[in-house]
N, C-alpha and C positions, 0 to 999 in steps of 0.2 A: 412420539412416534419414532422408533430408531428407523435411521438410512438405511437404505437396501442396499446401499453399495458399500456402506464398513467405511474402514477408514480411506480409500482412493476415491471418495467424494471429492474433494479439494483437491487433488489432481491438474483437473483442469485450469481451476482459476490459480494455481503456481505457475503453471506454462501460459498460459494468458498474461495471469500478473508480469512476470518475468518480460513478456515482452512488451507489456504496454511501457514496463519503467525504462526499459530501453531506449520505446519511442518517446516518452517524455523530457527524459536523457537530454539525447538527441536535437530534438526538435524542441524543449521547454516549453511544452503546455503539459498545463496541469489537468490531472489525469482526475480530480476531485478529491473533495473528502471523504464521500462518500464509498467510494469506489477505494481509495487507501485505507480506511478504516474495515471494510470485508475483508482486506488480503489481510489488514497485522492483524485480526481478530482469527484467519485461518493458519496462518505456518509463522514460527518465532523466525523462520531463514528467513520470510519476506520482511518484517521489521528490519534487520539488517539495512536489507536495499533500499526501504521506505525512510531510513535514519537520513541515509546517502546521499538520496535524494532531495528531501526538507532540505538538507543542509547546502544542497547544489541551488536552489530555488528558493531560498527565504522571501520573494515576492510575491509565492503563492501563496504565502499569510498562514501556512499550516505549519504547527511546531509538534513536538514531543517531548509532554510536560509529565514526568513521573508516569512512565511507560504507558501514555494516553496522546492520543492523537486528538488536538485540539484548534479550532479558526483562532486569529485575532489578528488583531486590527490596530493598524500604525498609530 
């Protein structure tokens, strides 16, 4: 079923994205996996900031293995 909104669907969750990595930034809570895997899977910019991130917060057990967002464990 194509989107009825074309390509400015993902729109929103880049300006959402954007600021949740801000406030995770920030504040260092993790924003999930699940929730970081929708943004790299919408816009290659967000990967960028989701790299940045992982790599600010390696305690939050989420790495990027061969351009795949994956858990593991100490």
């Amino acid at each position: 079923m194509p989107n009825k909104f074309g390509s400015f669907a993902y729109i929103p969750r880049i300006i959402f994205g954007g600021f949740t990595f801000k406030v995770a930034a920030n504040l260092g809570e993790n924003p999930g996996l699940d929730f970081l895997q929708e943004c790299w899977n919408d816009d290659p910019a967000l990967q960028i900031a989701i790299k940045k991130l992982l790599a600010k917060f390696p305690q939050w057990g989420i790495a990027c293995v061969d351009g795949v967002l994956v858990k593991w464990e100490r």
